[in-house]
C-alpha positions as CSV (number, residue, x, y, z in Angstrom):
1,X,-3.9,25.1,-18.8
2,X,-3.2,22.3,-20.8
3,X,-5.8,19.4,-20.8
4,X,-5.1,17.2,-17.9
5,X,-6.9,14.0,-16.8
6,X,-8.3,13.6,-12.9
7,X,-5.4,11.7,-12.1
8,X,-2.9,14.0,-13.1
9,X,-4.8,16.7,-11.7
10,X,-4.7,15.5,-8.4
11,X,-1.0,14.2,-8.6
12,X,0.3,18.1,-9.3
13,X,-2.0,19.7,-6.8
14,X,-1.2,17.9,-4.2
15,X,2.2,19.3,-4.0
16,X,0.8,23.0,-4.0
17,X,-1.1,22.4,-0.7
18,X,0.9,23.6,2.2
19,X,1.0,21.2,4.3
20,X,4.0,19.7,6.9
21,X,2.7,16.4,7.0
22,X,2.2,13.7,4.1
23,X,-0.2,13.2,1.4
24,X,-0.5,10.0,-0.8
25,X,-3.0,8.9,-3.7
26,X,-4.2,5.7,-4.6
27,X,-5.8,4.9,-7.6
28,X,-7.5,1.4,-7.7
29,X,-7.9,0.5,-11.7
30,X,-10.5,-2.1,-10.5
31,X,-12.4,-0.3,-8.4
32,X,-12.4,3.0,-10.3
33,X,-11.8,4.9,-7.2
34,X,-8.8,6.9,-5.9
35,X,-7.7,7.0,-2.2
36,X,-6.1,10.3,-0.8
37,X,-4.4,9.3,2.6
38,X,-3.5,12.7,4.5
39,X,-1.4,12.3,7.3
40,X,-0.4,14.9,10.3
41,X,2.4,14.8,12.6
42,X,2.9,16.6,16.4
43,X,4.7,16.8,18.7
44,X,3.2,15.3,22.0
45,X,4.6,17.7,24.1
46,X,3.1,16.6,27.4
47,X,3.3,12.9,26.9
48,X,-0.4,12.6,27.0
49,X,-1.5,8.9,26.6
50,X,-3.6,8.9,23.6
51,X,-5.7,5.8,22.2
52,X,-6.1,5.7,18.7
53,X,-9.4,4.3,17.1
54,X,-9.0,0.3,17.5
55,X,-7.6,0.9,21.0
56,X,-3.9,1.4,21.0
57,X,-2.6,3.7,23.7
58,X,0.6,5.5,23.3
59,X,2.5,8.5,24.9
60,X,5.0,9.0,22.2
61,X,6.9,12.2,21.0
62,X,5.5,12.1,17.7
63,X,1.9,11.3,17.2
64,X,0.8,10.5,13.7
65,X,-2.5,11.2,12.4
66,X,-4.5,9.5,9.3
67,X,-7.2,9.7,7.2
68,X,-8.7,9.6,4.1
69,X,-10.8,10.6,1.0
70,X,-12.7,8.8,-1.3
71,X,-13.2,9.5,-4.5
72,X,-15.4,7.5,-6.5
73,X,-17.5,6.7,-9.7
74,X,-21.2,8.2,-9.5
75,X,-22.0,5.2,-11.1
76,X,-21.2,2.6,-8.4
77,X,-21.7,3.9,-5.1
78,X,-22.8,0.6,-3.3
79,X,-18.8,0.3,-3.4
80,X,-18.2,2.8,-1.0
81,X,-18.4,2.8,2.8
82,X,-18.5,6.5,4.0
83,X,-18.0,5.4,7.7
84,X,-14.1,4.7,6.0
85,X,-13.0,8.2,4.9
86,X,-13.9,11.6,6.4
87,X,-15.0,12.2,3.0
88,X,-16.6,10.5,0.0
89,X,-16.5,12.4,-3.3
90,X,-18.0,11.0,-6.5
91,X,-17.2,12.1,-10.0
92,X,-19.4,11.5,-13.1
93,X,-17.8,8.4,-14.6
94,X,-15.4,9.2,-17.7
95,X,-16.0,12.7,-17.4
96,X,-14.5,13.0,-14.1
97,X,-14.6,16.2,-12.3
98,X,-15.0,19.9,-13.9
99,X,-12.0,21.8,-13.9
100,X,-13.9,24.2,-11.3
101,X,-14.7,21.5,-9.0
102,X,-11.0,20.4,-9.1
103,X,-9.8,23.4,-7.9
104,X,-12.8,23.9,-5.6
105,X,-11.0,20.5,-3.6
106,X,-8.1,21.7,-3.5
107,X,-9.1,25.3,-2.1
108,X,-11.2,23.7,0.6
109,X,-8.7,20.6,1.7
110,X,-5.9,23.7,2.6
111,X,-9.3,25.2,4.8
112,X,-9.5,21.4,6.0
113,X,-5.7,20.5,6.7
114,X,-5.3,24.0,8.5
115,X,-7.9,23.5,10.7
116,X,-6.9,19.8,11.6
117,X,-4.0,21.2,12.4
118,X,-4.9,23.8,14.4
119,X,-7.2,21.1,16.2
120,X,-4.9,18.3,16.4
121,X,-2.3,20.9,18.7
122,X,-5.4,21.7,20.9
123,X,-6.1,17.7,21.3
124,X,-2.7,17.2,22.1
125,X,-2.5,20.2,24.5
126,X,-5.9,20.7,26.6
127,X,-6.4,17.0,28.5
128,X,-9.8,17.7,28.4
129,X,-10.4,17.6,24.5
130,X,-11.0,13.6,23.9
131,X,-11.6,13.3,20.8
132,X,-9.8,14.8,17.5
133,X,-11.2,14.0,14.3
134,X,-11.1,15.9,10.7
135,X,-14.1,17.7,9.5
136,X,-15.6,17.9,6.3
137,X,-18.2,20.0,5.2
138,X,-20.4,19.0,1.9
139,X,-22.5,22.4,2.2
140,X,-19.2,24.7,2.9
141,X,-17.4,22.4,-0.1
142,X,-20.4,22.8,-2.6
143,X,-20.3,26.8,-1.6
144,X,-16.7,27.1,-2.7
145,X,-17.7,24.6,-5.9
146,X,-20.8,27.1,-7.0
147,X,-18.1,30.5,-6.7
148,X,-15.4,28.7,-8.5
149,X,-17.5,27.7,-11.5
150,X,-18.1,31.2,-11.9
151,X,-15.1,32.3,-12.1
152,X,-13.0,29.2,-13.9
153,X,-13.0,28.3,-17.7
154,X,-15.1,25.3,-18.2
155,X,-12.9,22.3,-18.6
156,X,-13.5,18.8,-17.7
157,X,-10.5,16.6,-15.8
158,X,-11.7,13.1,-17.6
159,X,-11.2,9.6,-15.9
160,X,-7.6,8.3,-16.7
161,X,-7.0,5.9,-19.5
162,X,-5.1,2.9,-18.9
């Protein structure tokens, strides 16, 4: 594998997942942080009236779904407000991420997005499920982090020069 920056990284993975709905990354320059907005689609079959989190009720066809991760500099984490994001990942300045780690994401967001999924169509069809929310998991992450540094070349995916 040729040596890629974070950015980059994160860019070409994205389109490996396999995933129906829509994924977009934004990388604030300022703020030294990158924004991954995931978003879901379904169908409401039943027309179920459904109130999103500041209050708006709909009963549309298509419900959309978003949320998002944070990835941030070690360095600065007064910047970041975890009640935001359903997840909050920091990376060691310049360095960035190790190559293991990278691919450690990107093996446990597929575990993530099918299980949202798989949620969000039992939200939509059981009336008595309220609440649908994604779920991240530091300790099941970090697991899948520990057996992919085992078995990836050590590489690091450096902060982006601009």
């Amino acid at each position: 594998m040729a040596k890629k920056d974070l950015l980059s990284f994160l860019e070409e993975n994205i389109d490996e997942l396999d995933f129906d709905g829509k994924i977009d990354l934004f990388w604030n320059k300022r703020e030294k942080t990158f924004e991954m907005e995931v978003t879901f689609y379904a169908e409401n079959k039943i027309g179920q009236m459904i109130e999103d989190a500041q209050g708006i009720a709909s009963s549309e066809p298509i419900i959309s779904f978003s949320d998002s991760i944070l990835f941030y500099d070690e360095k600065n984490p007064a910047a970041v407000d975890e009640d935001a994001y359903f997840a909050c990942l920091s990376y060691a300045g310049k360095k960035g991420w190790s190559l293991a780690r990278g691919k450690a994401f990107f093996s446990y967001l597929q575990i993530v997005l099918d299980n949202g999924y798989s949620d969000l169509l039992d939200f939509l069809n059981d009336s008595d499920k309220e609440v649908f929310e994604l779920t991240w998991s530091n300790e099941e992450f970090e697991k899948i982090v520990a057996d992919a540094t085992n078995n990836t070349p050590k590489q690091e995916l450096s902060y982006p020069r601009f």
